[in-house]
N, C-alpha and C positions, 0 to 999 in steps of 0.2 A: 697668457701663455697656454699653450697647447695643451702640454700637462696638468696645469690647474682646473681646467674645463674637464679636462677626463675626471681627474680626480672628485672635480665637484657635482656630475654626473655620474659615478659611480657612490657619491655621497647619498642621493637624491634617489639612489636605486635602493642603497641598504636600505634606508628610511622608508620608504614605499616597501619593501619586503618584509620589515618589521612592523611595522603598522597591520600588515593584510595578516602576520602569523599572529597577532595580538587578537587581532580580531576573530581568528580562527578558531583561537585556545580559548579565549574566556566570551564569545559572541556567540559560540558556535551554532547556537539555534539558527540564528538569521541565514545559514548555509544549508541549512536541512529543514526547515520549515518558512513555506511562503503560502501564509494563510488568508484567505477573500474573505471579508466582513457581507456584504450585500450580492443577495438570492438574485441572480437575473434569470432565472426559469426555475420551473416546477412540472411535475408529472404531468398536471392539469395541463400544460401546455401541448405535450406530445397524447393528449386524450385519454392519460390513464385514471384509474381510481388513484386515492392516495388516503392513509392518515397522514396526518404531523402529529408527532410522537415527540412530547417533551420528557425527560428522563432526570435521572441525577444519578453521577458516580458516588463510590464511597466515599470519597472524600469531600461531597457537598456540590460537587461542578455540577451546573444544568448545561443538558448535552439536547441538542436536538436531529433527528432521523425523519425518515419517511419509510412507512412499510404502505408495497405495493403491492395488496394478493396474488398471488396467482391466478390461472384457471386450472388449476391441476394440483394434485395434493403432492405429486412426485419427488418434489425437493424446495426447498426453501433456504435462497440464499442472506446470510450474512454478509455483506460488502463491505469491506476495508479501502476505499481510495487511497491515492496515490497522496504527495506531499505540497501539493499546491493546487490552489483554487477553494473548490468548495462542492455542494452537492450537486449545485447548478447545472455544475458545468461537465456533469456524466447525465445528465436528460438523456441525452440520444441516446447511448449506451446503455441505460435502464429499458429503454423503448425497446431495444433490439430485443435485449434479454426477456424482456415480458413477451413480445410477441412471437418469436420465433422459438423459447423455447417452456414459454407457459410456465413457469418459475414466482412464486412471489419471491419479492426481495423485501432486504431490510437492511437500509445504507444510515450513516450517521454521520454529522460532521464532529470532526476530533474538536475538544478544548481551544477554544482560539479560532476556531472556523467556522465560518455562516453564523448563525444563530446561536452557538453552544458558547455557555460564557470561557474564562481563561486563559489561561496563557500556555501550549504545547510544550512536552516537555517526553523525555521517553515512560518514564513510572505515569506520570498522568494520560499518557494515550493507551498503554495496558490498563490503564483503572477504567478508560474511557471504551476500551473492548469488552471488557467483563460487564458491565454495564448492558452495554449494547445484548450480550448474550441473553440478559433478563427481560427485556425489553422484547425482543423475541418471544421470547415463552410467552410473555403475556398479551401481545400482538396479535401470532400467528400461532399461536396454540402448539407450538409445538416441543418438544424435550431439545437437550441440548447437542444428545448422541445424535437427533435425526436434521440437524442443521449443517448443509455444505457452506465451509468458508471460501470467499472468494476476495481474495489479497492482492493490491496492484503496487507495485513500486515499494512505496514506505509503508503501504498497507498490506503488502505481503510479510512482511516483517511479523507485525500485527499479528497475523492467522497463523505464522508460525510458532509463536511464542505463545499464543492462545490455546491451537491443536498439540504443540507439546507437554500440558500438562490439562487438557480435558479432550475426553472422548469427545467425537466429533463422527458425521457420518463420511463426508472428503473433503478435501481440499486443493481447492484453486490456484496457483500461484503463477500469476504475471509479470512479468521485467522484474524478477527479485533479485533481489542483489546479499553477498551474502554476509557483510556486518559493516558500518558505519567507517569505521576504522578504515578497512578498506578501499571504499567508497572512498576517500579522503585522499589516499593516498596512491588509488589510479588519478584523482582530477587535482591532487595538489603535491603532484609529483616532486615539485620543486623545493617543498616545505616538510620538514619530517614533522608536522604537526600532531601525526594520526598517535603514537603515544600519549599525546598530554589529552586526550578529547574525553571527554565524561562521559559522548552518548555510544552505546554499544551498540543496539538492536545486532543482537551476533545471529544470525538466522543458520549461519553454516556449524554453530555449535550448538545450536537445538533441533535444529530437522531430524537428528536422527531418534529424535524423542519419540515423532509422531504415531501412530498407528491407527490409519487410515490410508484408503487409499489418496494416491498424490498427484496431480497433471499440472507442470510446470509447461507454460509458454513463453516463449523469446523472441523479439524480434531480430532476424539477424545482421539486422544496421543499426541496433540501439548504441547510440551513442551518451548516452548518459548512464546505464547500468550494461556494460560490454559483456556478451554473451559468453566469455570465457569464464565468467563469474558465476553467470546461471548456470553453467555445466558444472565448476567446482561445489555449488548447491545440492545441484542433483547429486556429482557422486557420493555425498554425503548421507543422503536419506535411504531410507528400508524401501524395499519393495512392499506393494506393489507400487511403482511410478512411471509416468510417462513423460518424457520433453518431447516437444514439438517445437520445434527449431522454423518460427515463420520469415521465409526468403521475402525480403523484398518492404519489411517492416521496421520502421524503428521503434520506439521506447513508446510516443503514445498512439502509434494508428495499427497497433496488433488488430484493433478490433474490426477493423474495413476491411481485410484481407477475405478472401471469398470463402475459406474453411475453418473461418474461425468460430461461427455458428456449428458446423457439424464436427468439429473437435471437441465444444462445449456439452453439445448434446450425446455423441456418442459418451463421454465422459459418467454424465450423469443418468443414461441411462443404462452403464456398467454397474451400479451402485443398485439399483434394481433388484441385479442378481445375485 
């Protein structure tokens, strides 16, 4: 019967939406973290220097980074990646940054990622930043006030939550989005999930913490963190901050657009002053 088919295809549709909101509520990592076990590049490949910097969080994790000197004393970035892959897979993006803006860097893979043992969790990738801060010091010789963060996606989170309760010289933020929750409930419109979700990363409730100066970038085709989200971020934070709103970018090729080196540089050579 005609009826029975609806009915037992509308059976088949609950069951499949209750299954995906089960999964949502108590899986929820597996939607917010997609982490790569095995390095397919290294600095060495794009001709940089490198250490490999094994580290441990407070809580026991061994975390593994790469700090890349600069040539210039001018700034030294902390790097926070985005929430899939691994260090690998920012080579190029490290290259740019070393060579066009003479920057050492100092990138880490979170808990659960490349070479760092564990299992990602929000409390353990904050344990896994504060970490990385030390790590630094002892790397690149430098204090924690004269370290620029630089946060992409789930890693802008990171530097927010990091620069709102430690001085910091600036900070970075790429495709931020501005809490978890959110996030959930622009891509799982369909599902009231985002109350039941444990992980917060609330970025829109700490930005106003920071005091430093601030350069958010957005692509303005980002379809995975919508650029209406990185404006409600912004209007949240202190001055001094700038968004640069990039035409013609989405979520991960911010960084091919042709001014997004002299947006970086003029940035950090405002901190100068």
């Amino acid at each position: 019967m005609p009826g029975g088919k609806w009915a037992k295809g509308l059976l088949v549709s609950l069951v499949a939406l209750g299954l995906l909101y089960a999964g949502l509520v108590f899986g929820e990592g597996r939607f917010i973290y997609f982490p790569a076990r095995g390095l397919t590049a290294t600095p060495a490949d794009a001709g940089l220097d490198f250490v490999d910097v094994h580290f441990e969080a407070e809580d026991g994790v061994r975390l593994h980074g790469w700090w890349v000197p600069g040539q210039y004393d001018h700034a030294t970035l902390l790097w926070f990646h985005g929430n899939a892959g691994n260090l690998s897979d920012r080579v190029e993006l490290l290259d740019l940054l070393h060579d066009e803006l003479g920057v050492g860097v100092f990138m880490l893979d979170y808990r659960g990622y490349g070479r760092s043992e564990g299992k990602p969790s929000e409390a353990g990738l904050y344990a896994d930043a504060r970490a990385a801060l030390e790590a630094v010091q002892v790397h690149a010789g430098v204090r924690p006030e004269e370290v620029v963060l630089f946060g992409q996606s789930l890693g802008a989170a990171l530097a927010v939550e990091f620069a709102s309760a430690h001085p910091v010289r600036g900070v970075v933020l790429e495709a931020a989005f501005t809490s978890i929750p959110d996030m959930a409930r622009h891509h799982y419109a369909f599902l009231p999930v985002w109350p039941l979700l444990k992980t917060s990363f609330d970025s829109e409730e700490r930005i106003a913490e920071i005091d430093a100066p601030l350069l958010m970038l957005h692509g303005a085709d980002d379809d995975i963190v919508p650029l209406d989200m990185g404006r409600k971020l912004f209007a949240a934070a202190q001055a001094p901050k700038e968004l640069r709103v990039v035409e013609g970018a989405g979520h991960n090729d911010v960084y091919l657009t042709a001014d997004y080196i002299a947006t970086l540089r003029g940035f950090l050579e405002g901190l100068e002053n």
